[in-house]
BAPA-229665 format. One line per field, with one value per residue (C-alpha): x, y, z; residue in three letters. Coordinates in steps of 0.25 Angstrom, whole numbers, plus 5000, padded with zeros to 4 digits. Layout:
BEGIN
X c(X, ...)
Y c(Y, ...)
Z c(Z, ...)
seba c(Ala, ...)
***
This chain:
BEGIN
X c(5048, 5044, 5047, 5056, 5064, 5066, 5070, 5080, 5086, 5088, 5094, 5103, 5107, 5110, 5119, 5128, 5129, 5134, 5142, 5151, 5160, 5159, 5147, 5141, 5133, 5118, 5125, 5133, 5123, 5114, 5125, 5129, 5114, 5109, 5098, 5094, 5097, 5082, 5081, 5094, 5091, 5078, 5085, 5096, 5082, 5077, 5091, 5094, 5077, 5083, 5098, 5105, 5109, 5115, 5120, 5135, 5139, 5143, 5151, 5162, 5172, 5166, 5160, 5145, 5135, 5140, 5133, 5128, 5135, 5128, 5130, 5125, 5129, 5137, 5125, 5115, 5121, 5134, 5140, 5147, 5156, 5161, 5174, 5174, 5188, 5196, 5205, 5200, 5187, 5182, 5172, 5170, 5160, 5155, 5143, 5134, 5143, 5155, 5163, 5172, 5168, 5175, 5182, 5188, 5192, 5197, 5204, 5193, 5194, 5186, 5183, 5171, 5159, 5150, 5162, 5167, 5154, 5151, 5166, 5163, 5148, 5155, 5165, 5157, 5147, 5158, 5164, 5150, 5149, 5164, 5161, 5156, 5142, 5138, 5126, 5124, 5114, 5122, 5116, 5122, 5134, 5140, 5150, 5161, 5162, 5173, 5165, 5155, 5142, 5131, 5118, 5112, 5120, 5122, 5129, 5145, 5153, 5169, 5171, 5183, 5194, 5184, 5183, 5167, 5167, 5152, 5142, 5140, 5129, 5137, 5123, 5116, 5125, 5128, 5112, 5107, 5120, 5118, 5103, 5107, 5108, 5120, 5126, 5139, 5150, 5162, 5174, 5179, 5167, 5169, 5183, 5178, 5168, 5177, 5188, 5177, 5172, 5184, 5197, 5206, 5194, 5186, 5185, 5186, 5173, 5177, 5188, 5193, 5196, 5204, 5207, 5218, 5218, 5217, 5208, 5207, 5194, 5189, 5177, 5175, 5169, 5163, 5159, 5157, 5148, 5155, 5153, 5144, 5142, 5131, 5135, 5141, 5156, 5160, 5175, 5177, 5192, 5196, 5187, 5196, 5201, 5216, 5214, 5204, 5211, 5197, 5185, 5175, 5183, 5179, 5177, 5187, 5200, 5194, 5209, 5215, 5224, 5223, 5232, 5229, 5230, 5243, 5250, 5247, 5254, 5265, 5265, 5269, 5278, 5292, 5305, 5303, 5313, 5309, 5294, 5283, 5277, 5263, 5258, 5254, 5264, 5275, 5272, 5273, 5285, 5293, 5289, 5294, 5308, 5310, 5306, 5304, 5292, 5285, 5288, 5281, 5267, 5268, 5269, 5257, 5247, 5252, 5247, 5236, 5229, 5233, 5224, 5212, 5214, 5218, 5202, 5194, 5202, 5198, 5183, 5180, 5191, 5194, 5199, 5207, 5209, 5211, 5219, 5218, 5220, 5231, 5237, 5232, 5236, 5250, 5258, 5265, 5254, 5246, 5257, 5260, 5246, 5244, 5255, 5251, 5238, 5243, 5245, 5234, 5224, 5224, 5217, 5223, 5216, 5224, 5229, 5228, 5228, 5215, 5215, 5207, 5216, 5207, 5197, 5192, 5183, 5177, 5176, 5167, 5159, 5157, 5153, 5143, 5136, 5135, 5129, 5119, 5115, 5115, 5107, 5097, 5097, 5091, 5080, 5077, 5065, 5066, 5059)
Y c(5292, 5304, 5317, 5323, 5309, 5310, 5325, 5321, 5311, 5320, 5330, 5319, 5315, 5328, 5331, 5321, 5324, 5337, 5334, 5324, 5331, 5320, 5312, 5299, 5288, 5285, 5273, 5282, 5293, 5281, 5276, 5291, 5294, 5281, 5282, 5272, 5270, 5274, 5286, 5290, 5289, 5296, 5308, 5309, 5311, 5321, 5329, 5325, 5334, 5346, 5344, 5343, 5330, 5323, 5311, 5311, 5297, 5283, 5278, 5270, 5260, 5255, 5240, 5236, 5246, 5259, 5270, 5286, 5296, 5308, 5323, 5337, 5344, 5357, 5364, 5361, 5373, 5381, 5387, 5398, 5403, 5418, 5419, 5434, 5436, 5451, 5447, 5438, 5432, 5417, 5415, 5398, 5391, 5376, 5366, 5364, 5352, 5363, 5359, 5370, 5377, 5390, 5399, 5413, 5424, 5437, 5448, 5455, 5469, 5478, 5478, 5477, 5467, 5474, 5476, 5461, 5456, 5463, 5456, 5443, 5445, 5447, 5436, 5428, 5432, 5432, 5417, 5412, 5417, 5413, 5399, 5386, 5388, 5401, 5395, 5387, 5392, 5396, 5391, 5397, 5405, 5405, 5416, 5415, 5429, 5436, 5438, 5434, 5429, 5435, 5425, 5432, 5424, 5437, 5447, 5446, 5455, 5456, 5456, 5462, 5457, 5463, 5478, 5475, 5479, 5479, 5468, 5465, 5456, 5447, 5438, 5447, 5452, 5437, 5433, 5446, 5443, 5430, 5426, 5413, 5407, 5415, 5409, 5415, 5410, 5416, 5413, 5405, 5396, 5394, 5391, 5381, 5375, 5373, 5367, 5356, 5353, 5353, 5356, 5352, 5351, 5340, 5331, 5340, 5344, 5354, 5365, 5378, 5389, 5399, 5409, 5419, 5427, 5444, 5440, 5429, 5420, 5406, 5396, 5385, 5373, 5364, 5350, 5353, 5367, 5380, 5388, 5400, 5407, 5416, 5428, 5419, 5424, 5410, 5410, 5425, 5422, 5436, 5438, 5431, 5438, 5436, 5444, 5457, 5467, 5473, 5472, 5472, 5467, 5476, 5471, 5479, 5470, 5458, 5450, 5451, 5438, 5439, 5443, 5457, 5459, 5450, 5460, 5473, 5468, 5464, 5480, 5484, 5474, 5479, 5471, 5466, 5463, 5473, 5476, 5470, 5457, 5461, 5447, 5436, 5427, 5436, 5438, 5423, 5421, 5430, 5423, 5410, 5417, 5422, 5438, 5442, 5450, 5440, 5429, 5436, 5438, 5427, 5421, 5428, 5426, 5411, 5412, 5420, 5411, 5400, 5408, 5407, 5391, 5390, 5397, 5389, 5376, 5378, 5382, 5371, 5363, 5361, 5348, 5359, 5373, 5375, 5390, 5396, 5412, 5419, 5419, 5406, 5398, 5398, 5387, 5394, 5399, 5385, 5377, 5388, 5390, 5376, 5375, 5387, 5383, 5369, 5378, 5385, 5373, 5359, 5352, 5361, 5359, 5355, 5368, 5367, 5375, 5377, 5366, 5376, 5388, 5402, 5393, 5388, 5399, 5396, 5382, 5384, 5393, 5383, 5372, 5382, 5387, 5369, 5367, 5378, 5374, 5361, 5363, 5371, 5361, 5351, 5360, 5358, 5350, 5334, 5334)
Z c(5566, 5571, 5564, 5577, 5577, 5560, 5563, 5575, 5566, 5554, 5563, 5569, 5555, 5550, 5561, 5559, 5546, 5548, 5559, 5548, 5536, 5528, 5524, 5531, 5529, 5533, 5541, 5549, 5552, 5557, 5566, 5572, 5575, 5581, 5570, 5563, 5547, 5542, 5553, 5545, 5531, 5532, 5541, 5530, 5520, 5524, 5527, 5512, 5511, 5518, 5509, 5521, 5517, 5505, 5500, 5495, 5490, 5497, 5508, 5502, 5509, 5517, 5519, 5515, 5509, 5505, 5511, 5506, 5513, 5517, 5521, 5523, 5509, 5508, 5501, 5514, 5521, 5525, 5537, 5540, 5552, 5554, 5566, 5569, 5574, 5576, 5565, 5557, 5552, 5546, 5538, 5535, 5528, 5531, 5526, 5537, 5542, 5545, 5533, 5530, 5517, 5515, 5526, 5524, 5533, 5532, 5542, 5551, 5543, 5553, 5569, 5576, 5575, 5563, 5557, 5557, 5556, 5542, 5538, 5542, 5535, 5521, 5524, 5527, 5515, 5506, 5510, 5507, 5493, 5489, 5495, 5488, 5497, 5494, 5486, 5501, 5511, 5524, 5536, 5548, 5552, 5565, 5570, 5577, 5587, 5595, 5608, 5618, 5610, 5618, 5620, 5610, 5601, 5592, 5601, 5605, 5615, 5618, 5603, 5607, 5597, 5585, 5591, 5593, 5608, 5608, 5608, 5593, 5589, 5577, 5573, 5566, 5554, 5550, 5550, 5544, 5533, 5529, 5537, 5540, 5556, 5564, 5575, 5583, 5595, 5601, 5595, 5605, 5606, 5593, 5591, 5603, 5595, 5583, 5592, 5597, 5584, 5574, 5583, 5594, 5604, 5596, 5608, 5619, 5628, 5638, 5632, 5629, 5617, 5620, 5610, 5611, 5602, 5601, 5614, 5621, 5625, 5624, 5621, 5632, 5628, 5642, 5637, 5624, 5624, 5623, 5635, 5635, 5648, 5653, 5643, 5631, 5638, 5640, 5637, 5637, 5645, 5641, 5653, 5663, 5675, 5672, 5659, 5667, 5673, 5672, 5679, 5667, 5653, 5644, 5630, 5623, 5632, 5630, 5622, 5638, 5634, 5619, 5607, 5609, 5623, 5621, 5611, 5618, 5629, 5622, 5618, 5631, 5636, 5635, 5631, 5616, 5607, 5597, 5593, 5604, 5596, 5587, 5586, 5596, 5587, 5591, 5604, 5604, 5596, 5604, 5616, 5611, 5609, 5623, 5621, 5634, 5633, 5623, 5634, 5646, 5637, 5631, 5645, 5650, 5638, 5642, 5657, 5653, 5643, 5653, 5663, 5653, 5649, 5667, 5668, 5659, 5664, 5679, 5676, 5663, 5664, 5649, 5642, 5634, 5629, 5617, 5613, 5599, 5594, 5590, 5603, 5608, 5597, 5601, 5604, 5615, 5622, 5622, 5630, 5638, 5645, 5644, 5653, 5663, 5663, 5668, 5681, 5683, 5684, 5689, 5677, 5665, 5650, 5639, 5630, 5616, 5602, 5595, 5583, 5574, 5578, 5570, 5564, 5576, 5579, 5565, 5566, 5578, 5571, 5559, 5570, 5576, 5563, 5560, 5574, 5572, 5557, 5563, 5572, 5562, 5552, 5561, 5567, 5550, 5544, 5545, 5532)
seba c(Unk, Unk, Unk, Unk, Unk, Unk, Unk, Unk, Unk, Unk, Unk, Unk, Unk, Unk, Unk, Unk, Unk, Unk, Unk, Unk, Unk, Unk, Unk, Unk, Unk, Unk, Unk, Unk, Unk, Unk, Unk, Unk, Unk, Unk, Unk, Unk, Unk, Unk, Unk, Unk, Unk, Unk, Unk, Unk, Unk, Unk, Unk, Unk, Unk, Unk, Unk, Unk, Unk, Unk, Unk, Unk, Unk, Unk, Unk, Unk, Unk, Unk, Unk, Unk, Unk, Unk, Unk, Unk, Unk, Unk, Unk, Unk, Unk, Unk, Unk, Unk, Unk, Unk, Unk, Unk, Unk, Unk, Unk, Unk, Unk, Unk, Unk, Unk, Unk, Unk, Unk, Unk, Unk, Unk, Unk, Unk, Unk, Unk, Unk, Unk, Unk, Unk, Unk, Unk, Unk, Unk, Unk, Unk, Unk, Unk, Unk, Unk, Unk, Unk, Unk, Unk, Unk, Unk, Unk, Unk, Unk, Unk, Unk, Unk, Unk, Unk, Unk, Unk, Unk, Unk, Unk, Unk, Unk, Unk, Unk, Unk, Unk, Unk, Unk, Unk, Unk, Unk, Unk, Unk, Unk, Unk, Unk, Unk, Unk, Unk, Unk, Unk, Unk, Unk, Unk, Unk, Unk, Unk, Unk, Unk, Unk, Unk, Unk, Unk, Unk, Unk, Unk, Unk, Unk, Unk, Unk, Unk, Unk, Unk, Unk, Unk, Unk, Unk, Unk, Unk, Unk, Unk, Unk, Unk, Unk, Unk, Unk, Unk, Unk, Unk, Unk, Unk, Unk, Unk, Unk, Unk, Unk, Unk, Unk, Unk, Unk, Unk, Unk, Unk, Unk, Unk, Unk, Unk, Unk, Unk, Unk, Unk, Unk, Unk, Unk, Unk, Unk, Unk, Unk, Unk, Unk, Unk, Unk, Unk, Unk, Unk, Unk, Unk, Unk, Unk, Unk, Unk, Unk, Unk, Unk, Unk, Unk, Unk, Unk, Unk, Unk, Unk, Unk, Unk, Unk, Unk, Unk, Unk, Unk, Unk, Unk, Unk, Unk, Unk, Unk, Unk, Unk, Unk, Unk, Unk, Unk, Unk, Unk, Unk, Unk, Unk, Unk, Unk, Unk, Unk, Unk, Unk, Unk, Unk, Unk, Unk, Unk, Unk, Unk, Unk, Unk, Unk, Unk, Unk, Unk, Unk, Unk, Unk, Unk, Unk, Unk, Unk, Unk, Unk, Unk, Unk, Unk, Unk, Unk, Unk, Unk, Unk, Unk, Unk, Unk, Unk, Unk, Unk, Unk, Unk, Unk, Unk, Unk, Unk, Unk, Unk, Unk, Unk, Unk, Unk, Unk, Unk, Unk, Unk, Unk, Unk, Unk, Unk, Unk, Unk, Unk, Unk, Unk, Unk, Unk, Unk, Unk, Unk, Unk, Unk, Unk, Unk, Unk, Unk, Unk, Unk, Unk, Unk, Unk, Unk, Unk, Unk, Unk, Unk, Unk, Unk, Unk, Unk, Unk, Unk, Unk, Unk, Unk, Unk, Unk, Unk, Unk, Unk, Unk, Unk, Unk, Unk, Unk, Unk, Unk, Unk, Unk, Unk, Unk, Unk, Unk, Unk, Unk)
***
């Protein structure tokens, strides 16, 4: 065997060990790669070299000859992911195979990206040290960002709902704080991502993310790779004509059909039984009870994010889209714009709530940071 076929089929055993939670046989990994039996046992050699590979006891219950289960130890590597939100950020831990570890977040305490950055640094730095792999090397971190990711793969822009109106490169802090690979994605790509790989849009190929929240914006996915564009703006909805009354959007108005927008609005609206509602959940709820005010917003957020699911229908024509945020969250609103979107085009997708709801942001950026590592490890020595 040649040493570009033995590194080929240690790279293809190796991923499909990280791509299983619990440990498998030599049997099984022979039957999911096509390779033979000895091609697999000496790749799972030569992983066991590098310790990316480790031997954990028997398979029992089954018939015939029992078999040694494998898998990729906890002490090979870690993961982190980072989601950089205007309220809120998450720090989660993983083993290389995405395995959740440790997770904490905290209120974002001070606007603006160095700011937030320097926060989610020490959160970050701090979650390592109180965890069970703080004596673990981390591998690669990936972040999740609130803007459009240049091509650069450092600089965001319309970081609007974190007061950083100005391009902001987000790489560089992580990798000079922690000098290990940095790898970031918009938040909605990524809540995207985490919905493909552990969420309501496991066996789905072409679909949606649309976020509403403080903003609005989404992260479209066309037969199974998230789309891009020409400037990484992909999904920027906030964009749309039916939320521009300008002629150039400027960065600083970019939650057109978001919570924010939502709530000043509801400031201005005459008729309210008492005090204008403060919260989306009150908006809401006063809608359900018939408040005339609360009904007509309501009604138009409804249209409006129908208009959003209507445009992304007509041009990809999704198998669903899924809604998630504060706002899109809501029951109400989901079966609403499902409905009016019925209208609007003649093959609507299906509407759905996010199954990962504020995590799936997260989760994306923990199946990122295992896809790069993965990808690292197998550029690795075959022994």
């Amino acid at each position: 065997m040649t040493a570009a076929a033995h590194g080929s089929s240690t790279d293809q055993v190796l991923g499909l060990l990280l791509e299983h939670e619990k440990p498998v046989t030599r049997p099984f990994l022979a039957a999911a790669s096509g390779l033979s039996r000895p091609t697999v046992f000496a790749a799972i050699q030569q992983l066991e070299k590098r310790g990316l590979v480790r031997a954990v006891g028997q398979q029992s219950g089954a018939p015939g000859r029992s078999a040694t289960l494998y898998e990729v130890p906890e002490e090979a590597g870690s993961l982190a992911a980072v989601d950089i939100g205007g309220s809120n950020l998450r720090v989660v831990l993983t083993d290389l195979r995405g395995t959740l570890v440790a997770e904490q977040h905290q209120p974002t305490a001070r606007p603006g990206g160095p700011a937030i950055v320097a926060q989610a640094t020490e959160l970050l730095r701090s979650t390592l040290l109180s965890s069970r792999l703080a004596a673990i090397p981390l591998h690669t971190i990936a972040v999740s960002v609130p803007g459009v990711l240049s091509h650069d793969g450092r600089t965001v822009s319309y970081a609007s709902n974190i007061d950083q109106f100005e391009p902001f490169d987000f790489h560089t802090p992580f990798a000079d704080a922690f000098h290990v690979p940095v790898v970031l994605d918009n938040n909605v790509n990524l809540a995207a991502m985490g919905e493909r790989w552990r969420g309501v849009a496991r066996e789905l190929s072409t679909f949606a993310v649309v976020a509403v929240g403080a903003g609005i914006g989404a992260g479209i996915v066309h037969e199974g790779r998230v789309m891009r564009g020409a400037h990484g703006a992909a999904g920027e909805v906030a964009f749309l004509p039916p939320f521009g009354k300008r002629r150039k959007v400027d960065a600083r108005a970019h939650d057109e059909a978001g919570g924010l927008s939502l709530l000043h609005d509801a400031r201005s609206r005459p008729g309210w039984a008492g005090e204008p509602p403060t919260t989306v959940e009150d908006l809401f709820r006063r809608a359900a009870a018939g408040e005339k005010p609360a009904v007509a917003l309501v009604e138009e957020e409804c249209a409006r994010i129908a208009s959003v699911v209507a445009s992304i229908g007509a041009i990809i024509d999704p198998e669903a889209v899924v809604l998630t945020g504060g706002v899109g969250d809501n029951d109400q609103l989901i079966a609403r714009a499902a409905h009016l979107t019925e209208a609007m085009i003649p093959f609507p997708p299906s509407v759905i709530r996010s199954g990962l709801g504020d995590r799936a942001s997260v989760i994306g950026a923990v199946y990122l940071a295992a896809q790069s590592a993965r990808l690292e490890l197998m550029e690795g020595p075959a022994g």
